[in-house]
RODRENMAR-493788 format. One line per 3 residues: number of its first residue (from 1); their letters; for each residue z, x, y of C-alpha. Coordinates in steps of 0.1 Angstrom, whole numbers, plus 5000, padded with zeros to 4 digits. Layout:
<rs>
NUM) a) Z,X,Y; ...
</rs>
This chain:
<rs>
1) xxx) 5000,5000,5000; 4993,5012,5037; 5024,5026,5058
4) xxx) 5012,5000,5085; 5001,4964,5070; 4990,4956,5102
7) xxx) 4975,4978,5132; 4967,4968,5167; 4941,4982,5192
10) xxx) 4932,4969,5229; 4900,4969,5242; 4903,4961,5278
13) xxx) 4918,4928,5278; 4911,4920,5243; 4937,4927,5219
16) xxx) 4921,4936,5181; 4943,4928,5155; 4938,4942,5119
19) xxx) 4955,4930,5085; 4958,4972,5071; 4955,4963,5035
22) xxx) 4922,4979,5023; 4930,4983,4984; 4950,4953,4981
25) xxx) 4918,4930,4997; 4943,4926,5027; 4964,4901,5009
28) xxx) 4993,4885,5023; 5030,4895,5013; 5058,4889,5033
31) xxx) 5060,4919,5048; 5026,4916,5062; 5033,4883,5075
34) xxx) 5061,4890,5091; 5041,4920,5109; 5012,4894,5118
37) xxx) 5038,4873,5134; 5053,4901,5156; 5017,4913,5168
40) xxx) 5011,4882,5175; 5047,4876,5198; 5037,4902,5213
43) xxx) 5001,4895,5222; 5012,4863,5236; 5038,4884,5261
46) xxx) 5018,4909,5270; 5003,4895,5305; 4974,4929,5299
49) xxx) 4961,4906,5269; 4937,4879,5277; 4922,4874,5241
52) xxx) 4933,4881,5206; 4910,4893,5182; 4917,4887,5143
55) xxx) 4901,4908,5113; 4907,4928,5076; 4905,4964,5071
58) xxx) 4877,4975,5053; 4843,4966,5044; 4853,4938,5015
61) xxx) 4879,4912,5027; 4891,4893,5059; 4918,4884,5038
64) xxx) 4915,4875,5000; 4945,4860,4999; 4986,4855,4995
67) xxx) 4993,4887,4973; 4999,4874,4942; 5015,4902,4926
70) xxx) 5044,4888,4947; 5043,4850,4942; 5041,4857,4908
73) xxx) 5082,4869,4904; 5091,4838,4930; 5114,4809,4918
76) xxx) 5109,4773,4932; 5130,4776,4962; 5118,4814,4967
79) xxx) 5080,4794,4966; 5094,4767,4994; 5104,4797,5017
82) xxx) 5069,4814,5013; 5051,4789,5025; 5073,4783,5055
85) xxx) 5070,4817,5062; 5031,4814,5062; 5030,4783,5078
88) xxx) 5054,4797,5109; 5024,4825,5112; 4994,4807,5113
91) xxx) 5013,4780,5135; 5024,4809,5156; 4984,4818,5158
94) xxx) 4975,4780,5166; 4996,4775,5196; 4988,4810,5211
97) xxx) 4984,4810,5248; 4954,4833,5247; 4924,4826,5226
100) xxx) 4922,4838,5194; 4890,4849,5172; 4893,4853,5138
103) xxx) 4861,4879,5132; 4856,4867,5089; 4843,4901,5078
106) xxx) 4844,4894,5042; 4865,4872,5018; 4885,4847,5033
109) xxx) 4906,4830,5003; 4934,4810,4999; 4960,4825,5026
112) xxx) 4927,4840,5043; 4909,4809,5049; 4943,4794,5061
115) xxx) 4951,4825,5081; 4914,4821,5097; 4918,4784,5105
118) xxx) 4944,4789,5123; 4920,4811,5150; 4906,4792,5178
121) xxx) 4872,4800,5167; 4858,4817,5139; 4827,4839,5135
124) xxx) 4814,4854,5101; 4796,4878,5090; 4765,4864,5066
127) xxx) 4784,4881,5034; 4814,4862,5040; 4829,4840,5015
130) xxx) 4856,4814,5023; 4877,4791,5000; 4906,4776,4985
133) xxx) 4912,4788,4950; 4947,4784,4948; 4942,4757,4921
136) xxx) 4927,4782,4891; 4963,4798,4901; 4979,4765,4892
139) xxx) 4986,4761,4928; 4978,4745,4958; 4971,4757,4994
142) xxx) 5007,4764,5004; 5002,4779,5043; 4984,4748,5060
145) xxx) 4948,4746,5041; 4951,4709,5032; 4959,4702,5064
148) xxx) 4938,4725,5089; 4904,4723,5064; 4907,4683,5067
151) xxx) 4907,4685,5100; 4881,4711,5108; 4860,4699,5076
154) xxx) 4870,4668,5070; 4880,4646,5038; 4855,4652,5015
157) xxx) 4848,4685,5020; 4888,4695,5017; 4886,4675,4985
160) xxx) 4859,4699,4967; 4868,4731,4982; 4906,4724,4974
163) xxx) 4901,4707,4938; 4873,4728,4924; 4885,4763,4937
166) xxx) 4850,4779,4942; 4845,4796,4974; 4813,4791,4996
169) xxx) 4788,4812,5019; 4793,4817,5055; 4765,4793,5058
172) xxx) 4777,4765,5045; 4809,4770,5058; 4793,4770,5092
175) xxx) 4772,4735,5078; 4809,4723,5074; 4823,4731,5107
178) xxx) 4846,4759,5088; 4833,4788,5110; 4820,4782,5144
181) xxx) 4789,4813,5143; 4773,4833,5117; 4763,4868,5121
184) xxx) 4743,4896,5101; 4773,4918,5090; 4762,4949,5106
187) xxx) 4758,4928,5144; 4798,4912,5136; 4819,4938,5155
190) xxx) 4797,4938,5182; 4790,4900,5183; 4829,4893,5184
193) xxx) 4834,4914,5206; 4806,4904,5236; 4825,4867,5228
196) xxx) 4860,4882,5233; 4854,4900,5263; 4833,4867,5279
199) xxx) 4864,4848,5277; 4884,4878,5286; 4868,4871,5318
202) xxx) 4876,4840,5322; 4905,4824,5344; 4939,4829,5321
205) xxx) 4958,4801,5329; 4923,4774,5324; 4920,4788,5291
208) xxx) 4957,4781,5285; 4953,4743,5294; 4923,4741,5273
211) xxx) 4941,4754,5243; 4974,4733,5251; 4950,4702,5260
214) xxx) 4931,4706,5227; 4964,4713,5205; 4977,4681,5220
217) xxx) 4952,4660,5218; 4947,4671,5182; 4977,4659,5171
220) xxx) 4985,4627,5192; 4965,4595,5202; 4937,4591,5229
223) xxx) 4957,4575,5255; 4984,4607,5254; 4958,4630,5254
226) xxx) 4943,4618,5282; 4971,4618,5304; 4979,4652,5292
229) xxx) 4943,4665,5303; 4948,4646,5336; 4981,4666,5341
232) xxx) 4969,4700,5334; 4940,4697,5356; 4959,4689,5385
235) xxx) 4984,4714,5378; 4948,4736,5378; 4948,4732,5420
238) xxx) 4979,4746,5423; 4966,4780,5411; 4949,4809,5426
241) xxx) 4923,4810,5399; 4909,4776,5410; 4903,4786,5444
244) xxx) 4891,4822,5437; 4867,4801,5409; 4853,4773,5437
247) xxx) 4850,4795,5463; 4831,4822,5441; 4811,4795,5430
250) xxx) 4800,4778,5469; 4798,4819,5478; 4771,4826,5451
253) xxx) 4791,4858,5435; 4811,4864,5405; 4845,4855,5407
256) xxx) 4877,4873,5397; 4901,4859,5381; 4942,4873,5386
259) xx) 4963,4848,5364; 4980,4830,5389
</rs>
């Protein structure tokens, strides 16, 4: 196992976050979630970092998965507090303030798939393979797949991917609204990146409402949602960023945006 499950890198405002797992397929034991989760505290506090990207070392895996060498020793109650422990991460990821791209350079399985769904957007390389396997483990997906994969994919989809176990192409999970873009492998890096540092770019604090609008409205009915939205935009004039925006905008030059 590497010294350093999980290593960290900024590029200008972009913050690139690596699971440092090469010879285990970057699989997911609890000391490697609990690093993911304390990179990504300290992404969120670090007012230098305006957007979070997500990867695997190595050229084979995002993340194949929860490392099963470890499940395999757990008791019932020892199971429980796995999953709580994954599902704090990738809930963690979800309601970052920043954006986050998970950059799917390889397998993305069971803990990986869930660990990428939890990224605001995804992008994969063309070799990529996503899934749910946990049943051929005599499993189920215990870190949020169910639930984030019937959302993004909806029922039907969830159903196959979660009962039959057999992982898909990039391309059909980006025909299932899985992945957001799909890439030739050798263009990924570069891709995610020219995406990272666009919405770098962008005003901080908009791209925190749009996250906190979207996570809201995700999870509550039309009318709240609404009157959320209608809230954070007006809280949006009180900002420099909207005025440095507008006024770039009538003045015909690029704007730039502070973060307050």
């Amino acid at each position: 196992m590497s010294e350093t499950p999980v290593l960290t890198a900024d590029r200008g405002a972009v913050r690139v976050v690596t699971v440092n797992r090469p010879d285990k397929l970057n699989a997911l034991n609890a000391a490697t979630l609990d690093a993911l989760l304390a990179a990504f505290e300290a992404a969120a506090a670090d007012p230098a970092v305006r957007c979070v990207v997500l990867t695997g070392a190595g050229p084979k895996a995002f993340v194949a998965g929860a490392d099963i060498a470890e499940m395999n020793g757990l008791s019932a109650v020892q199971g429980r507090d796995f999953s709580l422990r994954g599902q704090k991460l990738m809930r963690r990821v979800e309601k970052m303030p920043k954006p986050v791209i998970g950059m799917i350079n390889g397998f993305a399985l069971g803990g990986g798939l869930e660990l990428a769904m939890g990224c605001h957007l995804r992008i994969a390389a063309d070799t990529a393979k996503v899934g749910q396997p946990e049943i051929n483990l005599g499993l189920i997906p215990g870190f949020g797949g169910t639930q984030r994969l019937l959302r993004l994919a909806g029922r039907a989809a969830t159903l196959e991917l979660c009962l039959v176990g057999a992982p898909i192409d990039a391309a059909r999970a980006r025909e299932l609204g899985i992945v957001n873009r799909v890439v030739p492998a050798a263009d990924l890096e570069a891709e995610t990146m020219k995406l990272a540092e666009q919405i770098a770019n962008a005003a901080p604090l908009a791209l925190r409402g749009v996250l906190d609008c979207i996570n809201v409205g995700g999870e509550c009915g039309i009318e709240e949602g609404l009157e959320y939205e209608t809230a954070q935009f007006g809280l949006m004039f009180a900002t420099q960023d909207m005025r440095e925006g507008t006024t770039a905008f009538l003045e015909r030059r690029k704007p730039h945006f502070s973060g307050q």
